[in-house]
C-alpha positions in Angstrom: 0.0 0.0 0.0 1.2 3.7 -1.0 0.2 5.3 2.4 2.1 2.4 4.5 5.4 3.7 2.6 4.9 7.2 3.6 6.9 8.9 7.0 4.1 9.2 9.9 3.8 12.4 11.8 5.9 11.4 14.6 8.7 10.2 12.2 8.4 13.5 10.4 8.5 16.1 13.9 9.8 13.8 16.1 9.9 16.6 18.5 7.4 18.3 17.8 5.0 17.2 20.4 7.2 18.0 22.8 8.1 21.8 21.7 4.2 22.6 21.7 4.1 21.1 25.6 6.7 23.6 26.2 5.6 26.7 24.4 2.1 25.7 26.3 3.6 26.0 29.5 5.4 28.8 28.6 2.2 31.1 27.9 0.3 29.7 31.1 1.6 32.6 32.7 -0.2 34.9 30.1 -3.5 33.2 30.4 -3.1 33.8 34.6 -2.5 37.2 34.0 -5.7 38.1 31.3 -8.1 35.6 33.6 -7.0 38.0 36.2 -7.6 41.0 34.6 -10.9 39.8 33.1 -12.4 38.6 36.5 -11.4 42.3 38.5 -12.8 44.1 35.7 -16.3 42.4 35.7 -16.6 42.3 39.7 -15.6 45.9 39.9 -19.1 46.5 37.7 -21.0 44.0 40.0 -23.2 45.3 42.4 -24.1 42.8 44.6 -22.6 39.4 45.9 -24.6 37.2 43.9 -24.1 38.9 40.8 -20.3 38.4 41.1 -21.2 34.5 41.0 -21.8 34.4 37.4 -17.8 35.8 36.7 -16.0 33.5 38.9 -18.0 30.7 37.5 -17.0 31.5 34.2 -13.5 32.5 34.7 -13.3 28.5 36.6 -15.0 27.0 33.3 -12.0 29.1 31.5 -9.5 27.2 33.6 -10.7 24.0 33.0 -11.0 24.2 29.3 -7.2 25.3 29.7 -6.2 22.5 32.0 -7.9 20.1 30.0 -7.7 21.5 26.1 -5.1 18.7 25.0 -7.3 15.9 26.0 -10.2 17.4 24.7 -8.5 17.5 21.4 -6.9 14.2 21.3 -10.7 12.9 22.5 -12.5 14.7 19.8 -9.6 13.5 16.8 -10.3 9.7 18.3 -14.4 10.5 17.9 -14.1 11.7 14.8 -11.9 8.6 13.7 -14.4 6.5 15.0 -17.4 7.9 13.2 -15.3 7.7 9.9 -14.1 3.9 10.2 -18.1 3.0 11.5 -19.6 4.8 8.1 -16.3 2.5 6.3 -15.5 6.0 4.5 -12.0 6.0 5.0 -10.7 8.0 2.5 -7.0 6.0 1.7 -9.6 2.6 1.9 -11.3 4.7 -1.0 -8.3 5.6 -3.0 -6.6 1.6 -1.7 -9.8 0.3 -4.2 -9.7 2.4 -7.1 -5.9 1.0 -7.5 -6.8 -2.5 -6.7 -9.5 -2.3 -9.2 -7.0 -0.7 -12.0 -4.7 -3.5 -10.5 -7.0 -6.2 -11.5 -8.7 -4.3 -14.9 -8.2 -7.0 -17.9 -5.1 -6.3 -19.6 -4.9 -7.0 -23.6 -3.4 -10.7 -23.9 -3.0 -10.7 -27.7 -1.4 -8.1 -30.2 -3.4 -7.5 -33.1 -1.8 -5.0 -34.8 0.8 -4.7 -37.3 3.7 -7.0 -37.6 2.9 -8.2 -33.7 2.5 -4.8 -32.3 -0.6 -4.1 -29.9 -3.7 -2.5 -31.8 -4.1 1.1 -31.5 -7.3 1.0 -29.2 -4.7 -1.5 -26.8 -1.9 1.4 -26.5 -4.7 4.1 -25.4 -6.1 1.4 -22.9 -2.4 1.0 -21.8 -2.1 4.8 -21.7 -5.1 5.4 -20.0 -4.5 2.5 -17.3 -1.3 4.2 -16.5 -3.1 7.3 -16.1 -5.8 6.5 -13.8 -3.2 4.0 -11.8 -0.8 7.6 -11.8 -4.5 9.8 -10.2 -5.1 6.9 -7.9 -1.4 7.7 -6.2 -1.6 10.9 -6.3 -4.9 10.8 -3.9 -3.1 8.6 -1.7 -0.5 11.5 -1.2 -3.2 14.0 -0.7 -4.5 12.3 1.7 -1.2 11.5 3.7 -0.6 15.5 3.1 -3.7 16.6 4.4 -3.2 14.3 7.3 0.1 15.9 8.2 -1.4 19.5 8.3 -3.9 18.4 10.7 -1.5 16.8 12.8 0.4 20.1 12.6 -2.8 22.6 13.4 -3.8 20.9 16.3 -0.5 20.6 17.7 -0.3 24.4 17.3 -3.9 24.9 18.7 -3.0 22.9 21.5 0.3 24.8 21.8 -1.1 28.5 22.2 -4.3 27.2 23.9 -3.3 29.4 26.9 -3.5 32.7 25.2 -6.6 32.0 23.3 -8.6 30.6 26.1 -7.7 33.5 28.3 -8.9 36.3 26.1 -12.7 34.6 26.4 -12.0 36.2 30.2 -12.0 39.8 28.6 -15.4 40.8 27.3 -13.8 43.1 24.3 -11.7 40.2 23.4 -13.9 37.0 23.7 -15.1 37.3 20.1 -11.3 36.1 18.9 -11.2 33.2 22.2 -14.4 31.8 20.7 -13.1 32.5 16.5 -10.4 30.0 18.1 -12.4 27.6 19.5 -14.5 27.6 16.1 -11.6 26.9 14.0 -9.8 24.1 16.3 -12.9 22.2 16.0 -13.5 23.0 12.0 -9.6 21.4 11.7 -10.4 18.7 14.2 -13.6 17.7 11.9 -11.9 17.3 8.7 -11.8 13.8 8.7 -15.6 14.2 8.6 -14.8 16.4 5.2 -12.7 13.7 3.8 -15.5 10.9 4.5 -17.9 12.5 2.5 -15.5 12.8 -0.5 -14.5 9.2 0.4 -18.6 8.2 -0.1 -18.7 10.2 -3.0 -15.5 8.1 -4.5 -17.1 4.9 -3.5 -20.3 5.7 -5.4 -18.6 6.1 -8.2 -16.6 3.7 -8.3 -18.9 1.1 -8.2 -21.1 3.5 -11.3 -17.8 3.1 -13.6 -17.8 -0.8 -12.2 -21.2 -1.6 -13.0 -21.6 0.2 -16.7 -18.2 -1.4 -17.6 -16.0 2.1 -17.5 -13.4 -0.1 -15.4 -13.7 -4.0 -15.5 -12.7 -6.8 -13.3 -11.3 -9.9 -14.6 -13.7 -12.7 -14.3 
């Protein structure tokens, strides 16, 4: 299999991981600082005990989603996974049968042209067979690439989750926390994006099967 020949993630940024742990460490000091000045400048507006509840509630809700933003993550990529192999939409299981099927296409036995050579409609079936077997591996790289990128985003989401998180504390600077909450969760769903394609691809695969566009040998 193409994919199976390709470097993984971790082979690629082996320390990669490890330099977004850092960096995340690094800004918790930030976050401490803009929860802190988001929590005194809504209890300095709050006019009665009670109404201060509502802050510190929020500002503690903040904290968690800070504490706990990696494994939220990781738990949403492994959903997300899971959804995609239950549907059987895998995207490189996709691409992984449109080669086997090219693999297996009949291939001309006998030459019929001139002086031995194969027939002109045989040298376009060649050419296109090589063409198609070409597209098919291409995908597969598409698909390794796009995975890569995600790997990347989320590590980098993950990375500057303090600083992001902590501007939800300040009212005139939420808009961009929850802009970066949107868009974690838009990367984290691409696999859902790449299912969809991969149902599409199945459909018509079998279409191009079943009116004889690609054939299996028998």
């Amino acid at each position: 299999m193409f994919l199976a020949a390709l470097p993984t993630f971790q082979r690629l940024f082996p320390n990669f991981q490890t330099q977004c742990t850092t960096l995340y460490t690094i800004l918790l000091p930030i976050a401490i600082v803009l929860l802190t000045a988001g929590l005194v400048a809504v209890v300095k507006q709050c006019q009665t005990p009670r109404s201060m509840l509502r802050p510190i509630i929020t500002t503690m809700m903040i904290v968690m989603a800070i504490a706990l933003w990696g494994e939220w993550t990781d738990e949403a990529k492994d959903a997300f996974k899971t959804v995609v192999a239950q549907m059987n939409a895998s995207p490189d299981q996709a691409a992984q049968r449109y080669l086997n099927i090219l693999v297996s296409k009949e291939q001309p036995k006998q030459k019929d042209g001139w002086f031995g050579l194969p027939s002109a409609a045989q040298m376009f079936e060649a050419v296109l067979w090589g063409i198609l077997s070409v597209i098919g591996l291409i995908a597969q790289f598409l698909i390794w690439a796009a995975y890569i990128i995600q790997q990347f985003l989320v590590g980098l989401s993950y990375a500057f989750a303090p600083v992001f998180l902590g501007l939800l504390a300040i009212r005139s600077t939420s808009n961009i926390g929850l802009r970066y909450i949107m868009g974690t969760v838009g990367i984290i769903a691409w696999p859902l994006g790449w299912a969809a394609a991969s149902i599409g691809t199945s459909n018509l695969i079998d279409v191009a099967t079943q009116q004889g566009l690609v054939q299996r040998n028998t």
